[in-house]
C-alpha positions as CSV (number, residue, x, y, z in Angstrom):
1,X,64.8,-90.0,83.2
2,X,62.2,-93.0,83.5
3,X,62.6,-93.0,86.8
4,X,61.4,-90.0,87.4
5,X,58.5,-90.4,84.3
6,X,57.7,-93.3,85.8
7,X,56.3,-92.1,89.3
8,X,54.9,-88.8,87.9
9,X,52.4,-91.1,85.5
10,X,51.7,-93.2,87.9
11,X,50.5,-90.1,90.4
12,X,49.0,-88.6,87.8
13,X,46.4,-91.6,86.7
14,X,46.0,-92.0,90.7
15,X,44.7,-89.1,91.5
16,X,42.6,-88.4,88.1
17,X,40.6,-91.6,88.8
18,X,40.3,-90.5,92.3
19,X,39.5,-87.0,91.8
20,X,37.4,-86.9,88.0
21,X,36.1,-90.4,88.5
22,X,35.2,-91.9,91.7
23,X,34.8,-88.6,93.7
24,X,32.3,-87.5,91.6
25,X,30.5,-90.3,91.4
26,X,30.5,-90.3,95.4
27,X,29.1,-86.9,95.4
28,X,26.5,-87.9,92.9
29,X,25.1,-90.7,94.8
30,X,25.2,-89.3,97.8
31,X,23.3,-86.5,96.9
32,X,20.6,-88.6,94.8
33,X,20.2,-90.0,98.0
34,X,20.0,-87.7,100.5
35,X,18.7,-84.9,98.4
36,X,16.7,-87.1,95.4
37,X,14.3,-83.8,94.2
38,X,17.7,-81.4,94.1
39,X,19.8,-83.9,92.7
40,X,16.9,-84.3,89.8
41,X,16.9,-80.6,89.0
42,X,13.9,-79.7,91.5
43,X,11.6,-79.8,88.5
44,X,8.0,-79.7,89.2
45,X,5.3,-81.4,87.2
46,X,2.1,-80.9,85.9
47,X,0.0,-83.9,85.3
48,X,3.2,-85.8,85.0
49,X,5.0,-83.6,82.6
50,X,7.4,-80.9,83.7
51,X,6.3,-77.6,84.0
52,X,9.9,-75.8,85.0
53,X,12.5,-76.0,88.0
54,X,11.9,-74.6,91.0
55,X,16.2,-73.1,90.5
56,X,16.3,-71.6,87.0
57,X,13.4,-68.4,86.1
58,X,10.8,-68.6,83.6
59,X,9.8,-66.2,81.3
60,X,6.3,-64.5,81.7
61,X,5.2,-62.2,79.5
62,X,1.2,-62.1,79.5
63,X,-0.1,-59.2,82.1
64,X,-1.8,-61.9,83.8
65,X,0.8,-64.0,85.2
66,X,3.2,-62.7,87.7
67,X,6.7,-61.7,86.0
68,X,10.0,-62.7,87.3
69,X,13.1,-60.7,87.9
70,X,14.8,-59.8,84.2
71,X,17.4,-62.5,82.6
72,X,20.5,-60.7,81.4
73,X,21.3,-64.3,79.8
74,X,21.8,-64.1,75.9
75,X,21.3,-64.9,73.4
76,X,17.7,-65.8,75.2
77,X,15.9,-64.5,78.5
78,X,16.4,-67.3,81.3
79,X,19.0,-69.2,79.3
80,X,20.7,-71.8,81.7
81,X,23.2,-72.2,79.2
82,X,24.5,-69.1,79.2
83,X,24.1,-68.2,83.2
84,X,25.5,-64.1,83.0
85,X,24.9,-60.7,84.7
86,X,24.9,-58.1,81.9
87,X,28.3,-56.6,83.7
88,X,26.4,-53.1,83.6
89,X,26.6,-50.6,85.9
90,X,24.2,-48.1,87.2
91,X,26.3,-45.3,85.7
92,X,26.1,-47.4,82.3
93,X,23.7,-45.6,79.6
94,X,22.1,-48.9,78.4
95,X,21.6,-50.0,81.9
96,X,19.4,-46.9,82.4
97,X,17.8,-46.8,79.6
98,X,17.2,-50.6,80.1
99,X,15.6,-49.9,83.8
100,X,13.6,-47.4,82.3
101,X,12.2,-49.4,79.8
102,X,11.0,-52.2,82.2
103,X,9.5,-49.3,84.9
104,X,7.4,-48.0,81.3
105,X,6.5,-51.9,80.6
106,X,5.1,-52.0,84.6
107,X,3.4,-48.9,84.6
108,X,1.6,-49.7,81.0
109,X,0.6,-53.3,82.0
110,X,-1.2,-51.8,85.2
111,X,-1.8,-47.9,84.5
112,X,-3.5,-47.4,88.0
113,X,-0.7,-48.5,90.3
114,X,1.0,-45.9,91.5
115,X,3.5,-47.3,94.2
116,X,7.0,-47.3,93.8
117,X,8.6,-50.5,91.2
118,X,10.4,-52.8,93.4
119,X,14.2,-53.1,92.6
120,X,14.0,-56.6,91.9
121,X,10.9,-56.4,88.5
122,X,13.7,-54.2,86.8
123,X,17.1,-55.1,87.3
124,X,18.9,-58.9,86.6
125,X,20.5,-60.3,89.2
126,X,24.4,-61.8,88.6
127,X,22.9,-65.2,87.2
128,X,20.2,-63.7,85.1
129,X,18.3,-66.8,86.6
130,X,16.3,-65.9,89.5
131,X,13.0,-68.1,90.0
132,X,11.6,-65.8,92.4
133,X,10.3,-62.0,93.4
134,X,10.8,-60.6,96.5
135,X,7.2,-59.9,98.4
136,X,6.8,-56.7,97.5
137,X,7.7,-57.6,93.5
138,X,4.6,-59.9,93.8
139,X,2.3,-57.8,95.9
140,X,3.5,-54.8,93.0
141,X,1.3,-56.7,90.8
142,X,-1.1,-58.4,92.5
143,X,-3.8,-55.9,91.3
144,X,-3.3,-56.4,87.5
145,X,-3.2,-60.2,87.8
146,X,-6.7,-60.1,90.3
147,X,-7.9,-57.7,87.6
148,X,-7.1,-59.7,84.9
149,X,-8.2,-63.0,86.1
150,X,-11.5,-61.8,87.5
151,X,-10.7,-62.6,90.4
152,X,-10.0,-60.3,93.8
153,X,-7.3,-59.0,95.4
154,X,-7.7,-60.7,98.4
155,X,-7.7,-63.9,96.5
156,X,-4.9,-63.4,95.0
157,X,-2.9,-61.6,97.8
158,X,-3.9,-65.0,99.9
159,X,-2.4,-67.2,97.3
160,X,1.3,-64.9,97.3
161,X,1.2,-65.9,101.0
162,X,0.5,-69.7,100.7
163,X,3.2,-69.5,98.6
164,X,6.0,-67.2,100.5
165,X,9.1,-68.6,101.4
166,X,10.5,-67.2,104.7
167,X,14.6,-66.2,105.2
168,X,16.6,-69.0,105.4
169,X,17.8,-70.2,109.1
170,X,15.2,-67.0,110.3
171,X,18.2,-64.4,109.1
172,X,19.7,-64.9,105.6
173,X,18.0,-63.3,102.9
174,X,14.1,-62.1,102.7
175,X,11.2,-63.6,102.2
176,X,10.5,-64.3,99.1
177,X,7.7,-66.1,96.1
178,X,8.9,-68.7,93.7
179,X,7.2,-67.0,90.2
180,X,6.7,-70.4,88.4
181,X,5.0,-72.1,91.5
182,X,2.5,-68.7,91.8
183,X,1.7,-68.8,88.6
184,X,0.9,-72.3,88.2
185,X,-1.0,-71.7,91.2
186,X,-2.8,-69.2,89.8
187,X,-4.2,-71.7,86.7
188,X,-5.1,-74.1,89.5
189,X,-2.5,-76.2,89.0
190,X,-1.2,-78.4,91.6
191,X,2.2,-79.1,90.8
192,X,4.3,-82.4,92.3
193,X,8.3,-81.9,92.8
194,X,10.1,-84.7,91.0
């Protein structure tokens, strides 16, 4: 019986060192090497505090920042914690009433805009974490934030493009705004990636 104890221990503490010990401590520091701002939680600072991560949404609520794509996280909007969907479907009645709810908060916060909501300003994604809006999300309400800010449309609709990312490789995804870069944008903030 030993015998056969014996060598089964043995494996065991073997491959736990190698695979919950120095394996990821390998990855680790090969990553804060190669990859030092992602490894650190691509946070972005302000005056050498940090404002937010360039990975994980914020919450916006004033009418004169640029809001993100809803958190389905709970017990809080954005909560890394407790990354979720909200496991609704379209045919669920709280996920319509939910959408609805969101189309009435856009169309009071900007009475005058009558183009269609983009998808993405009132339904969560699968994380509930999304840091940015797709182009049209942003260009949706660039005329409440220009109108807001006293500033002008083409002003703002300039600074949505300074900050547009493109698809990834040319093909994957679409192009796309980071809402916690924008916004900070919009205060004149110049924020440094840590």
């Amino acid at each position: 019986m030993i015998s056969t104890i014996r060598p089964a221990l043995v494996l065991f503490g073997a491959l736990t060192l190698a695979c919950g010990v120095l394996y990821p401590l390998a990855v680790t520091g090969v990553g804060a090497a190669v990859f030092p701002a992602q490894a650190a939680g691509s946070m972005l600072e302000v005056n050498g505090k940090p404002a937010g991560s360039t990975l994980i949404g914020q919450q916006f609520t004033s009418p004169q920042y640029f809001w993100g794509r809803p958190s389905a996280t709970g017990p809080m909007p954005y909560n890394a914690n407790g990354s979720s969907g909200s496991n609704q479907g379209p045919l669920n009645p709280a996920f319509t009433d939910a959408v609805k709810g969101r189309i009435d908060a856009l169309k009071a916060a900007d009475p005058g805009n009558g183009t269609p909501v983009p998808v993405d300003l009132v339904t969560a994604s699968g994380s509930g974490l999304d840091p940015e809006i797709s182009l049209a999300a942003a260009h949706y309400q660039a005329r409440r934030v220009a109108g807001l800010r006293g500033m002008t449309l083409p002003q703002v609709e300039a600074l949505i493009g300074q900050h547009a990312s493109k698809q990834y490789f040319g093909v994957f995804g679409e192009p796309r705004v980071n809402v916690l870069a924008l916004n900070l944008a919009l205060d004149g903030k110049t924020p440094q990636t840590r």
